[in-house]
N, CA and C atoms as an extended XYZ file, in Angstrom:
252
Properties=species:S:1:pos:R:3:atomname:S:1:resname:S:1:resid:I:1 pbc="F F F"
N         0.836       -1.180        0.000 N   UNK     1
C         0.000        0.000        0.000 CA  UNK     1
C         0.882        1.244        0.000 C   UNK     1
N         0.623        1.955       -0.820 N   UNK     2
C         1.509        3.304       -1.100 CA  UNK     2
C         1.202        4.163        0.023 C   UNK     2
N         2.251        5.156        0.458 N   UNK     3
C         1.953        6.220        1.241 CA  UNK     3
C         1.407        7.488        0.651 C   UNK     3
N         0.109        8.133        1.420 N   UNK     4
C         0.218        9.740        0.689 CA  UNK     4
C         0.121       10.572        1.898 C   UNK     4
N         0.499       11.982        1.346 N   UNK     5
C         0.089       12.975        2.079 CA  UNK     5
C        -0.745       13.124        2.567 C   UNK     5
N        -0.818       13.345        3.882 N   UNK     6
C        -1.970       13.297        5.170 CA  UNK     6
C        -3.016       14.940        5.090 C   UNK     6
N        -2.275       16.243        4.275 N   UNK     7
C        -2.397       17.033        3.977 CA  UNK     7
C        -2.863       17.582        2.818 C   UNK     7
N        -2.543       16.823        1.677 N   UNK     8
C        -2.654       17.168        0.632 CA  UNK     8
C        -3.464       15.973       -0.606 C   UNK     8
N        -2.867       14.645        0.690 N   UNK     9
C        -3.073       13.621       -0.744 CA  UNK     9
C        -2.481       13.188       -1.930 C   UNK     9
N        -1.306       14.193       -1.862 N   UNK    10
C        -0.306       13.727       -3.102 CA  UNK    10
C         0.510       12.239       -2.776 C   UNK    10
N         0.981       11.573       -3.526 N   UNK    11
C         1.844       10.229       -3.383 CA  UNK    11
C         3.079       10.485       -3.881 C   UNK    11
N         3.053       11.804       -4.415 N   UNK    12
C         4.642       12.309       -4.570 CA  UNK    12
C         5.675       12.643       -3.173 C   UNK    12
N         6.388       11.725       -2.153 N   UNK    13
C         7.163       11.604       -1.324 CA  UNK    13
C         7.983       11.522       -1.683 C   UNK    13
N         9.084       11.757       -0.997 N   UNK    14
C        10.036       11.796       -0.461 CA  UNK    14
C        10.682       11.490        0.765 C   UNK    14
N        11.861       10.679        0.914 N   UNK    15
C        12.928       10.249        2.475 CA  UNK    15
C        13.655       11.371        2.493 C   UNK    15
N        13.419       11.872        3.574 N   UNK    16
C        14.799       12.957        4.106 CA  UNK    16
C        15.056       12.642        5.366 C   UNK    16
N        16.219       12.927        5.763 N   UNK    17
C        16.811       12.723        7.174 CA  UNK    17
C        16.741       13.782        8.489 C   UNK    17
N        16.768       13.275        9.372 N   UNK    18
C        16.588       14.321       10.397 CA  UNK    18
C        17.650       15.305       11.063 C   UNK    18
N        18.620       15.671       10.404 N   UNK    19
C        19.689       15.988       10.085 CA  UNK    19
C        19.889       17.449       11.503 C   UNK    19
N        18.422       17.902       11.578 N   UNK    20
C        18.435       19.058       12.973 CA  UNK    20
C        18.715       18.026       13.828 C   UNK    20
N        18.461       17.193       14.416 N   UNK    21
C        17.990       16.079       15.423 CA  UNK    21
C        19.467       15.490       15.586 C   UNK    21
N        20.020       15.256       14.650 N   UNK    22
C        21.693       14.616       14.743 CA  UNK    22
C        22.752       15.482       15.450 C   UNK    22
N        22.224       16.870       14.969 N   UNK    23
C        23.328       17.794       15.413 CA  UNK    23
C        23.134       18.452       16.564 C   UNK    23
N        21.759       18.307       17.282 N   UNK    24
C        21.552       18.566       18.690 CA  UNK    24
C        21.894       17.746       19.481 C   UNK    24
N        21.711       16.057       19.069 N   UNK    25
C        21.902       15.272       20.362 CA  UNK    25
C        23.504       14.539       20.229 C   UNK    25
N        23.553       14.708       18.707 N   UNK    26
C        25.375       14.354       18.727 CA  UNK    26
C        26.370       15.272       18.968 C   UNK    26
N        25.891       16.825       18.737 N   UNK    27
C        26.822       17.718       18.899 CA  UNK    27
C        26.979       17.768       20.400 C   UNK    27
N        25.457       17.967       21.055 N   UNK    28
C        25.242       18.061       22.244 CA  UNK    28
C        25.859       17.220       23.304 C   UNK    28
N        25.963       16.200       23.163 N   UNK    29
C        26.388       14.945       23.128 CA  UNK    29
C        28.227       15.350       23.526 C   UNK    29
N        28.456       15.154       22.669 N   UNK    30
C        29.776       15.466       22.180 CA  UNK    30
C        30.478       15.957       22.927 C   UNK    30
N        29.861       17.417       23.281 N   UNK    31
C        30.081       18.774       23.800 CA  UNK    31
C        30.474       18.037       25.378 C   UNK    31
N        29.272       17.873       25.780 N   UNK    32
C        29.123       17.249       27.279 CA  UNK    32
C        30.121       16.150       27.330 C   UNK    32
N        30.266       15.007       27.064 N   UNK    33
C        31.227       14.365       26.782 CA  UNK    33
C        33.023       14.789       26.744 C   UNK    33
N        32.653       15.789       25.858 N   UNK    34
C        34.335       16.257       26.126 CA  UNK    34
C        34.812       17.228       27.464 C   UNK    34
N        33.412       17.378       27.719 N   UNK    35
C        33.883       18.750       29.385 CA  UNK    35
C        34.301       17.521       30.316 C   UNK    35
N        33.507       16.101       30.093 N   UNK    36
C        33.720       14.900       30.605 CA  UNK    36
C        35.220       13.928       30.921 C   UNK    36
N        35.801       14.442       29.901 N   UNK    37
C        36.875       13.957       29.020 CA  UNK    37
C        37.854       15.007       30.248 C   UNK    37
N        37.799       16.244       30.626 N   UNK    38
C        38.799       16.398       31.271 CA  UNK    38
C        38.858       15.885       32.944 C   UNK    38
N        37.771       15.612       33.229 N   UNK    39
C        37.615       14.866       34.882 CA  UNK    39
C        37.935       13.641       34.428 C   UNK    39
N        37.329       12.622       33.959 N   UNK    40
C        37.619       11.557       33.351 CA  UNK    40
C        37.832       11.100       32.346 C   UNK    40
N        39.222       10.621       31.979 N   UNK    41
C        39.518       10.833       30.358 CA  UNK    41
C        39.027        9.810       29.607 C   UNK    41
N        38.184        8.805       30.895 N   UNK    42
C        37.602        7.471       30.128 CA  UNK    42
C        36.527        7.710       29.185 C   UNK    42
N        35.989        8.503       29.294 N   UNK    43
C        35.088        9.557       28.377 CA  UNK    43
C        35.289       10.420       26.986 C   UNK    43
N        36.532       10.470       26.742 N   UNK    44
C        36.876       10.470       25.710 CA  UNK    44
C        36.984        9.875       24.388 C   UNK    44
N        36.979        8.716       24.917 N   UNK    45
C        36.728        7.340       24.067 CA  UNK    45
C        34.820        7.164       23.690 C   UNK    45
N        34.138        7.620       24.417 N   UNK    46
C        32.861        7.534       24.037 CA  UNK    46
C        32.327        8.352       23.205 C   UNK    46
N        33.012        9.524       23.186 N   UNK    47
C        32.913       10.635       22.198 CA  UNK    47
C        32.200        9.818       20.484 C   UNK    47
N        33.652        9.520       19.536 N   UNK    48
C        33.196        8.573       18.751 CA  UNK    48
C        32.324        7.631       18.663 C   UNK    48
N        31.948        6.848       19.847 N   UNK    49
C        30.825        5.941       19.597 CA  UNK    49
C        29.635        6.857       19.860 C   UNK    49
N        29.461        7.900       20.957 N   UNK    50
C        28.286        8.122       20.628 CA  UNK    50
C        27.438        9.164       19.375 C   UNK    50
N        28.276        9.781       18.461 N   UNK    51
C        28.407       10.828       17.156 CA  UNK    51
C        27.925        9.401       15.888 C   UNK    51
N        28.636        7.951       15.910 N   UNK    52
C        28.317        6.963       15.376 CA  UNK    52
C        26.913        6.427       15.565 C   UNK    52
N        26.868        6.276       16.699 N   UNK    53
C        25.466        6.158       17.183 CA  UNK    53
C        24.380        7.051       17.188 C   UNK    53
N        24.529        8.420       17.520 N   UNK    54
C        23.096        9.085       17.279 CA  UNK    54
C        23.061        9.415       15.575 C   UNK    54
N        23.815        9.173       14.570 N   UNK    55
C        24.126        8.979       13.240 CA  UNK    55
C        23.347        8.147       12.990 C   UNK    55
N        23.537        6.556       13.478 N   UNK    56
C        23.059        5.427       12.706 CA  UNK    56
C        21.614        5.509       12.988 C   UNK    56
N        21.014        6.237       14.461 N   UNK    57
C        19.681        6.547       15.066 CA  UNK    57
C        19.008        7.207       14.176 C   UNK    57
N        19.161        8.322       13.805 N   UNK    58
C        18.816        9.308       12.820 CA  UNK    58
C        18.591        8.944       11.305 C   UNK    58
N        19.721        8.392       10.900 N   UNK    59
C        19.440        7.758        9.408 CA  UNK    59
C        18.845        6.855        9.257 C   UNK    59
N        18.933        5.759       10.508 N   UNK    60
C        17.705        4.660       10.204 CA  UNK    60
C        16.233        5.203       10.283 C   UNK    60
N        15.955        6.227       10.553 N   UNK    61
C        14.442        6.540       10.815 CA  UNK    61
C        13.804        8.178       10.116 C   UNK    61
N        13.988        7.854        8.736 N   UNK    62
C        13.941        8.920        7.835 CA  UNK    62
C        12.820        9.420        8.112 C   UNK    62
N        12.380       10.544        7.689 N   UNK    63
C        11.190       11.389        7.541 CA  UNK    63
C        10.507       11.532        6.342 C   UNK    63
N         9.379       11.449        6.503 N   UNK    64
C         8.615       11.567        4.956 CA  UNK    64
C         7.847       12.998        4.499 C   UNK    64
N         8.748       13.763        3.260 N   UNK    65
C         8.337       14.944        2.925 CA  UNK    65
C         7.504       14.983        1.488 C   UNK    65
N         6.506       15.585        1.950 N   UNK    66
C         5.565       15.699        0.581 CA  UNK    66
C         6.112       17.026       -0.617 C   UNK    66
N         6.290       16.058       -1.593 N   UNK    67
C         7.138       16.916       -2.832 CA  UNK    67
C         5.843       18.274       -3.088 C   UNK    67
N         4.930       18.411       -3.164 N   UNK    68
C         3.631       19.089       -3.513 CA  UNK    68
C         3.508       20.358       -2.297 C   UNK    68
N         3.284       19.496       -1.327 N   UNK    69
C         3.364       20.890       -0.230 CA  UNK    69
C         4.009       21.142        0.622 C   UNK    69
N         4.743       20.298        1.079 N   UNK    70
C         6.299       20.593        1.616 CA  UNK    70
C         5.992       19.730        3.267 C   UNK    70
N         5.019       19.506        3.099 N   UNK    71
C         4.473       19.147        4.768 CA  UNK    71
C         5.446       17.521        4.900 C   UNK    71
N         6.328       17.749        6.020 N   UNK    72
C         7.058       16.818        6.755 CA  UNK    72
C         6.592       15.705        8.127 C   UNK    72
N         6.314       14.770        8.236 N   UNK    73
C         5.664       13.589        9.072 CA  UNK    73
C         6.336       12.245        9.216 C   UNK    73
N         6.941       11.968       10.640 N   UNK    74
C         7.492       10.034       10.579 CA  UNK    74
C         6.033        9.201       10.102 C   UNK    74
N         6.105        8.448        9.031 N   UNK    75
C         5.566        7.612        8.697 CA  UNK    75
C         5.280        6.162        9.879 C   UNK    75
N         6.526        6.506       10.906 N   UNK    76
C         5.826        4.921       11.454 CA  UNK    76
C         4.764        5.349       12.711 C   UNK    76
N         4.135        6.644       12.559 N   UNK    77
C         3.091        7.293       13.363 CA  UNK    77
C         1.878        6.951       12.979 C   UNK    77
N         1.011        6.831       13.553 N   UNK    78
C        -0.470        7.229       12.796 CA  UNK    78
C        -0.202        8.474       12.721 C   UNK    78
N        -1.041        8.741       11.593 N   UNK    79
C        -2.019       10.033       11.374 CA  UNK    79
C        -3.200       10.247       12.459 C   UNK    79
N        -3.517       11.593       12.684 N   UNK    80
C        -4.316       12.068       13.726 CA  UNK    80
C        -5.207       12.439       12.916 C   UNK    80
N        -6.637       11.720       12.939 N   UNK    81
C        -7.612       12.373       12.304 CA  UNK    81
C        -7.903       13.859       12.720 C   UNK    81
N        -8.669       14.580       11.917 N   UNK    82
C        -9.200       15.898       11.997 CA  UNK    82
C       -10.443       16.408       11.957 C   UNK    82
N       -11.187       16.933       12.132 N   UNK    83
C       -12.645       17.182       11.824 CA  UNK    83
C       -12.144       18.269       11.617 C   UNK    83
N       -12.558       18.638        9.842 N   UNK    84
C       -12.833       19.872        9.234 CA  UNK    84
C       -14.314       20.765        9.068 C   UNK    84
């Protein structure tokens, strides 16, 4: 069964990535981690795995953008009906 726009109804989609979402919790991440890195330098080493990891999080769970009206939604959600 094809996906469409919850908005519009078009079946013209698109996968895009969540690419804001990577750079808040990996940068963020990161950041905290390395202030980490000078009390305990065992923390340094986690740096890389966790930038790998909120990476592989993010790209496995694309977003679906409607080519027609631009409206962005995770597909593994329901839709919220509406009364118009």
């Amino acid at each position: 069964m094809r996906q469409q726009c919850p908005q519009c109804g078009s079946y013209e989609l698109a996968k895009v990535g969540q690419n804001d979402k990577f750079l808040k919790w990996g940068g963020g991440g990161a950041l905290v981690l390395f202030a980490l890195g000078f009390v305990a330098p065992g923390f340094w080493i986690i740096i890389p795995l966790w930038m790998f990891g909120s990476l592989a999080v993010y790209m496995s769970h694309p977003l679906l953008e409607c080519k027609e009206c631009g409206r962005q939604w995770d597909p593994r959600k329901r839709p919220v009906e509406t009364k118009s």
